[in-house]
C-alpha angles and dihedrals in degrees: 000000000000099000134222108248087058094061097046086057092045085054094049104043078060102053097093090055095043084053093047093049095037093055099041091049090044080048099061108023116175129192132257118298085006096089109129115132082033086068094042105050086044091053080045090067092043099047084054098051084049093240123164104235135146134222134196081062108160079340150350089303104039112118128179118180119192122205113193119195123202089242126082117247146114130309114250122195121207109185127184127173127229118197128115129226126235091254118142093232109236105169094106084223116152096246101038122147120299097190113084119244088003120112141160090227093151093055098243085142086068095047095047097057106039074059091055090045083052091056098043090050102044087048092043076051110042091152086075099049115108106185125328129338118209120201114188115191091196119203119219115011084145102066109047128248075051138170108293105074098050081046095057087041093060091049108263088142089049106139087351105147101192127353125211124194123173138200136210116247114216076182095058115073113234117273090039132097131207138204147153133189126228121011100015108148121039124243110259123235148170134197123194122188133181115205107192131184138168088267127221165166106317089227091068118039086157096074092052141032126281109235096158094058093041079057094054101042090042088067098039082058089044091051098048086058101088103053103035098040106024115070125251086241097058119067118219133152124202121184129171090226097184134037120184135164143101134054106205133045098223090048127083097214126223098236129038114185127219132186140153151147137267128199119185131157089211130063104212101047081059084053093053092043096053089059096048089049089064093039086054085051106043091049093057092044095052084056097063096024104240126148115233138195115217127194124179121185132189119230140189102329117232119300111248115197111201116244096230088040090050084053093052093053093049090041084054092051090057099043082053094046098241128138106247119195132201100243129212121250108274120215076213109116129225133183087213090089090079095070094053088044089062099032132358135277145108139257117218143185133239120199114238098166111120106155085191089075095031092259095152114104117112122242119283088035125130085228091041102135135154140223086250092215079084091078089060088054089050085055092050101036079060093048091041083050099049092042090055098046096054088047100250 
């Protein structure tokens, strides 16, 4: 058996490399589907390392790298994604971002490079590969419909056995795991509508139709959905999420628009709420006799992890010494989901929260930052993955 104390050398001896590409990659983010000199500089390691890999995978920034080893043994996916959000950096760190309204706010500069640290050490390490080590470096996870379904379509997942992601945990102090089996992550919805009406002078609403208090009452109905039409014993969340409409205060404007977000574990309690959204439309519609256009589109479904994959990872965490915690389901969504929806595998978290160096911002922040050690515990948690899966 591979013991502890090697990978934790291994980790540390690439340290120096996981700073450099983590901080490259946090200074030039780029958005979803927009990734090119992500891709590149990532097909730039690899080149170097002398690594086989493809590009143009599901799209132009699609990479998947394949490792063989001399050995027999499964074939074992890592994926991480790559894209950036539109996010004004504001953390005041050395590297921060130099592109204006782009940040890695998500941390998928993190979980790039610990990939890429990943792919430098196994092949720096063939003797311990059993089979066949894929490495995905997914575009826009970011931007539904994202990247992991044309990635999957163009045969990233070909031959793959089992498939492991991670994410970082602005939650989870440093030095700490997470992971829960079965509905982790909630399915991710959206809902438009249109409420139109004839418009008119705001002294007279009653020579027009009301499409501002269609509006209001439209998103009083939709937020009594949950608790009057979804059990006790099922967990969703619905929020209108944007109102636009008008240009004057003394003008009912002809079109109000509506849109917002659902997040359900369950599909067909998605099924049941998009039909309840329209219902809470079209009744508030029929009041003040305007006409609507409703639009309801399915997202990325609810993240699965496998039982026996769950247990790897927890099985990893104590091989690396490192706490591991049975998480509670998110409404956060993850593309991530499609992979297990097609193999196994599991998705798990890694604390970056350190309030000594003012790590503390939740994801999606414009101060969001991470005790970057974490990135040497990811490299570990996949090797301690990959050992425990070929049995060494």
């Amino acid at each position: 058996m591979v013991t502890k104390g090697h990978i934790e050398q291994l980790a540390e001896a690439e340290y120096p490399n996981l700073l450099r590409f983590r901080r490259h990659i946090h200074e030039h983010p780029e958005m979803s589907f927009q990734e090119a000199d992500t891709s590149a500089y990532i097909c730039s390691v690899l080149k170097q390392e002398g690594i086989s890999y493809q590009t143009g995978v599901g799209g132009p920034y699609g990479i998947v790298a394949r490792i063989r080893g001399d050995e027999d043994g499964p074939c074992i996916a890592f994926r991480a994604d790559i894209d950036a959000l539109g996010i004004q950096e504001e953390t005041g760190l050395a590297f921060s971002s130099s592109r204006g309204g782009v940040m890695h706010a998500c941390g998928h500069d993190l979980h790039t490079t610990m990939l890429l640290g990943l792919a430098r050490t196994l092949n720096q390490n063939r003797e311990l590969i059993r089979g066949q080590v894929v490495l995905i470096f997914q575009f826009a996870e970011e931007l539904p419909p994202g990247g992991a379904k044309p990635m999957i379509e163009a045969g990233c997942l070909d031959g793959v056995d089992r498939i492991y992601g991670l994410h970082v945990d602005d939650d989870l102090p440093y030095g700490e795991v997470g992971v829960l089996e079965g509905p982790y992550m909630a399915a991710s919805d959206s809902f438009f509508v249109d409420i139109k009406g004839g418009g008119g002078h705001g002294s007279r609403p009653y020579d027009t139709q009301d499409t501002i208090s269609s509006a209001a009452m439209a998103v009083l109905n939709i937020n009594q959905i949950t608790g009057r039409f979804i059990s006790p014993l099922e967990s969703a969340v619905i929020s209108v999420c944007r109102i636009s409409g008008g240009v004057s205060y003394n003008v009912i404007p002809a079109v109000i628009s509506l849109a917002g977000t659902v997040r359900t574990y369950n599909s067909d309690i998605a099924a049941v709420i998009c039909d309840k959204l329209e219902e809470a439309v079209s009744s508030a519609c029929n009041i003040f006799h305007t006409a609507y256009d409703f639009r309801f589109e399915y997202g990325y479904p609810c993240l699965v992890n496998s039982e026996r994959e769950t247990g790897i990872v927890r099985t990893a965490a104590d091989r690396a010494g490192y706490p591991c915690r049975r998480l509670l389901p998110t409404p956060v969504g993850e593309d991530f989901s499609r992979y297990l929806e097609k193999i196994p595998g599991a998705f798990f978290r890694v604390g970056v929260r350190n309030p000594e160096i003012n790590a503390v911002y939740p994801l999606h922040h414009n101060h969001f930052q991470a005790d970057e050690r974490a990135l040497k515990i990811g490299l570990e948690m996949m090797w301690q993955i990959y050992l425990t899966e070929t049995g060494q």
